[in-house]
N, C-alpha and C positions, 0 to 999 in steps of 0.2 A: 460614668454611670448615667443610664438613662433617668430622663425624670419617668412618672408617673404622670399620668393624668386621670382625673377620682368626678365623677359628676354628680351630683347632690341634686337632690329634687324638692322643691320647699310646701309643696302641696301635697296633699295623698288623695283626693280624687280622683277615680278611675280615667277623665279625659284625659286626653292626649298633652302633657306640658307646654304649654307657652313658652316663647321666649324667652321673656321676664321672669322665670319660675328655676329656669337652668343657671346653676353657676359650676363654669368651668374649674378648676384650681388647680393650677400646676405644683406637687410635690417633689423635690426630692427627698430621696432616703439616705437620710445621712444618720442614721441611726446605728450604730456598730453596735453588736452583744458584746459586753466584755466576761460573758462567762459560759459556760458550757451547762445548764443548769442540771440536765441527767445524772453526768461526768459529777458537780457537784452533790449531788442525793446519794450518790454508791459513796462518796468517799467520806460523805458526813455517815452515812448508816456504819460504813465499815468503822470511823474514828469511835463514834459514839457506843457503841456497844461492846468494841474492844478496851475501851475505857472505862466503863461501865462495872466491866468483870476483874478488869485486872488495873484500874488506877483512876478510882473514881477521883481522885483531890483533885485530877488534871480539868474538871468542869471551873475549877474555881480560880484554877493560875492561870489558864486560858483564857475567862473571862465569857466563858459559853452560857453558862444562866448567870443570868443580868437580873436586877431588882422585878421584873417583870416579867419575866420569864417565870410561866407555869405548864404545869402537869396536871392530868383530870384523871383520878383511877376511884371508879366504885362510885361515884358523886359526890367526891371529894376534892378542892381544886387547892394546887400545894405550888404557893407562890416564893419566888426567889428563894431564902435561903431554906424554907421547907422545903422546897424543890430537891435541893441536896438530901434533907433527909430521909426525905421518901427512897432516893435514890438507893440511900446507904440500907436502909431498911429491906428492899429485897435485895442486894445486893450480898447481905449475909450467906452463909453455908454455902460455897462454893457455888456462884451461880454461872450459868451455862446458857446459850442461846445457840440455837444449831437449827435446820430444815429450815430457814429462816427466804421468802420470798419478797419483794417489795414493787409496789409502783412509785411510780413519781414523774409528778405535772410540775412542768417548768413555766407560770402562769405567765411570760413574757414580759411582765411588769414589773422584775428584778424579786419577785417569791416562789417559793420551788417547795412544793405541797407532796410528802411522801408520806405512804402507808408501808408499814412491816407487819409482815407475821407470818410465825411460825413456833419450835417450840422452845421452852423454858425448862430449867432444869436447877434445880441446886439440893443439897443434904437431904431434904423431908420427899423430894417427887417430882414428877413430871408434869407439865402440864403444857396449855397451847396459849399465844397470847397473842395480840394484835396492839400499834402503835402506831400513831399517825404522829407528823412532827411539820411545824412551819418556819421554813427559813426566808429569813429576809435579806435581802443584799444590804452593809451597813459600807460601802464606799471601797474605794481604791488608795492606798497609803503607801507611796515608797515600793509600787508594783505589786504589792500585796493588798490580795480582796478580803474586805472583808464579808462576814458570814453572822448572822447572829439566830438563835434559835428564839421563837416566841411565843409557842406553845406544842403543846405536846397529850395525847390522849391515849391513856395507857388501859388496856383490857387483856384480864387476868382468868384463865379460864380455869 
Protein backbone atom coordinates (compact mmCIF):
# COMPACT_ATOMS: atom_id res chain seq x y z
CA UNK A 1 0.00 0.00 0.00
CA UNK A 2 1.12 3.40 -0.96
CA UNK A 3 1.61 5.79 1.89
CA UNK A 4 -0.18 9.08 1.64
CA UNK A 5 1.38 12.13 2.10
CA UNK A 6 -1.31 15.10 3.75
CA UNK A 7 0.38 18.94 4.07
CA UNK A 8 -0.87 21.08 7.01
CA UNK A 9 -0.35 24.69 6.95
CA UNK A 10 -0.08 26.34 10.46
CA UNK A 11 -0.90 29.96 9.63
CA UNK A 12 -4.10 31.23 7.80
CA UNK A 13 -2.77 34.39 6.41
CA UNK A 14 -3.36 34.83 2.70
CA UNK A 15 0.78 35.05 1.99
CA UNK A 16 2.42 32.63 0.59
CA UNK A 17 3.69 29.70 3.58
CA UNK A 18 7.18 29.81 4.61
CA UNK A 19 9.17 27.07 5.09
CA UNK A 20 8.73 26.94 8.81
CA UNK A 21 4.83 26.91 8.51
CA UNK A 22 4.76 23.50 6.23
CA UNK A 23 4.91 20.25 7.92
CA UNK A 24 5.22 17.30 5.70
CA UNK A 25 3.60 13.96 7.29
CA UNK A 26 3.79 10.76 5.89
CA UNK A 27 0.57 8.38 6.63
CA UNK A 28 -0.24 5.24 6.12
CA UNK A 29 -3.56 3.83 5.92
CA UNK A 30 -3.84 0.99 7.86
CA UNK A 31 -7.11 1.49 8.76
CA UNK A 32 -9.42 -1.65 7.64
CA UNK A 33 -13.54 -1.14 7.89
CA UNK A 34 -14.62 -4.27 9.52
CA UNK A 35 -18.10 -3.65 8.52
CA UNK A 36 -20.28 -2.72 5.69
CA UNK A 37 -22.26 0.05 7.48
CA UNK A 38 -25.24 0.28 4.55
CA UNK A 39 -25.36 -3.63 4.38
CA UNK A 40 -25.61 -3.20 8.33
CA UNK A 41 -28.83 -0.44 8.46
CA UNK A 42 -31.00 -2.86 5.72
CA UNK A 43 -30.42 -5.74 8.05
CA UNK A 44 -30.96 -3.98 11.46
CA UNK A 45 -34.23 -2.08 9.72
CA UNK A 46 -35.24 -5.51 8.24
CA UNK A 47 -34.51 -7.49 11.99
CA UNK A 48 -36.14 -4.80 13.90
CA UNK A 49 -39.33 -4.27 12.66
CA UNK A 50 -39.88 -7.97 11.85
CA UNK A 51 -39.48 -8.26 15.42
CA UNK A 52 -41.39 -5.75 16.31
CA UNK A 53 -44.61 -7.21 14.68
CA UNK A 54 -44.13 -10.59 15.28
CA UNK A 55 -41.57 -11.32 18.39
CA UNK A 56 -41.06 -8.39 20.19
CA UNK A 57 -39.48 -10.34 23.67
CA UNK A 58 -36.41 -10.95 21.10
CA UNK A 59 -35.23 -7.05 21.90
CA UNK A 60 -34.76 -8.42 25.41
CA UNK A 61 -32.87 -12.00 24.80
CA UNK A 62 -30.84 -10.17 22.31
CA UNK A 63 -29.78 -7.75 24.43
CA UNK A 64 -30.75 -4.79 21.82
CA UNK A 65 -32.23 -2.09 24.38
CA UNK A 66 -29.71 -1.71 26.97
CA UNK A 67 -30.34 0.28 30.15
CA UNK A 68 -29.85 3.36 27.85
CA UNK A 69 -31.20 2.81 25.14
CA UNK A 70 -34.30 5.19 24.38
CA UNK A 71 -37.03 6.08 22.25
CA UNK A 72 -38.73 9.93 21.71
CA UNK A 73 -42.45 9.60 20.39
CA UNK A 74 -44.74 12.79 20.98
CA UNK A 75 -42.10 14.52 23.47
CA UNK A 76 -41.96 11.75 25.50
CA UNK A 77 -38.53 9.93 25.97
CA UNK A 78 -38.97 6.16 27.09
CA UNK A 79 -35.67 4.94 28.52
CA UNK A 80 -34.53 1.16 28.80
CA UNK A 81 -37.16 -0.93 30.11
CA UNK A 82 -39.98 1.58 29.18
CA UNK A 83 -38.38 1.32 25.85
CA UNK A 84 -39.97 -2.22 25.65
CA UNK A 85 -43.12 -0.92 26.74
CA UNK A 86 -43.68 1.61 24.48
CA UNK A 87 -42.76 -0.89 22.05
CA UNK A 88 -45.50 -3.38 23.23
CA UNK A 89 -48.04 -0.63 23.44
CA UNK A 90 -48.23 0.06 19.64
CA UNK A 91 -47.35 -3.10 19.05
CA UNK A 92 -50.97 -4.35 20.08
CA UNK A 93 -53.94 -5.09 17.42
CA UNK A 94 -51.96 -6.73 14.79
CA UNK A 95 -49.51 -4.10 13.74
CA UNK A 96 -48.10 -3.84 10.18
CA UNK A 97 -45.39 -1.62 8.52
CA UNK A 98 -45.42 -1.93 4.77
CA UNK A 99 -44.42 1.16 1.87
CA UNK A 100 -41.75 1.43 4.09
CA UNK A 101 -38.34 3.54 2.51
CA UNK A 102 -35.07 4.46 4.49
CA UNK A 103 -31.70 6.34 4.27
CA UNK A 104 -28.80 5.52 6.18
CA UNK A 105 -25.35 7.37 6.88
CA UNK A 106 -22.55 5.11 7.74
CA UNK A 107 -20.73 8.10 9.69
CA UNK A 108 -17.33 6.30 9.31
CA UNK A 109 -16.54 6.50 12.81
CA UNK A 110 -18.09 3.04 13.67
CA UNK A 111 -22.09 4.79 13.86
CA UNK A 112 -24.57 4.13 11.21
CA UNK A 113 -27.48 6.95 11.37
CA UNK A 114 -30.94 5.56 9.63
CA UNK A 115 -34.15 7.29 8.90
CA UNK A 116 -37.47 4.95 8.02
CA UNK A 117 -40.65 5.88 6.83
CA UNK A 118 -43.51 4.82 5.53
CA UNK A 119 -46.84 3.35 6.64
CA UNK A 120 -48.32 1.73 9.74
CA UNK A 121 -51.11 -0.16 10.17
CA UNK A 122 -52.75 -2.29 13.01
CA UNK A 123 -56.89 -3.08 14.09
CA UNK A 124 -58.13 0.70 14.66
CA UNK A 125 -56.27 2.33 11.02
CA UNK A 126 -53.74 3.44 8.89
CA UNK A 127 -51.52 5.89 9.16
CA UNK A 128 -47.77 7.14 8.07
CA UNK A 129 -44.82 7.19 10.38
CA UNK A 130 -41.22 8.20 10.37
CA UNK A 131 -38.27 6.63 12.65
CA UNK A 132 -34.75 7.51 12.88
CA UNK A 133 -32.46 5.04 14.86
CA UNK A 134 -28.50 5.24 16.07
CA UNK A 135 -26.30 2.31 15.94
CA UNK A 136 -23.14 2.10 17.40
CA UNK A 137 -20.54 -0.38 16.70
CA UNK A 138 -20.00 -2.15 20.39
CA UNK A 139 -16.77 -4.47 19.23
CA UNK A 140 -15.74 -7.83 17.55
CA UNK A 141 -16.19 -11.08 19.69
CA UNK A 142 -15.33 -14.54 18.63
CA UNK A 143 -15.88 -12.92 14.61
CA UNK A 144 -19.01 -11.63 15.67
CA UNK A 145 -19.71 -7.83 15.50
CA UNK A 146 -21.28 -6.35 17.58
CA UNK A 147 -24.14 -3.72 17.06
CA UNK A 148 -25.90 -1.96 19.74
CA UNK A 149 -28.93 0.48 19.23
CA UNK A 150 -28.76 4.10 21.27
CA UNK A 151 -31.56 5.87 20.42
CA UNK A 152 -34.43 5.97 18.46
CA UNK A 153 -37.14 8.92 17.41
CA UNK A 154 -40.43 7.57 16.56
CA UNK A 155 -43.21 9.96 14.65
CA UNK A 156 -46.70 8.89 14.44
CA UNK A 157 -48.86 10.45 12.03
Amino acid sequence: MQPSTQTFFSNSHESPPSNNTIINVQKKNTNKKLYDGIEVGHQFIQWFYSSWMNNIEVFVTDNTIKPYTKIKHEGVTYEGPDFLLFLKSVASNGLKFFECKCDIVDSGSRQIYILVFGKIANTHGTGKFSQTFTLVFGGQEKGTKSWSLVNSIFILE
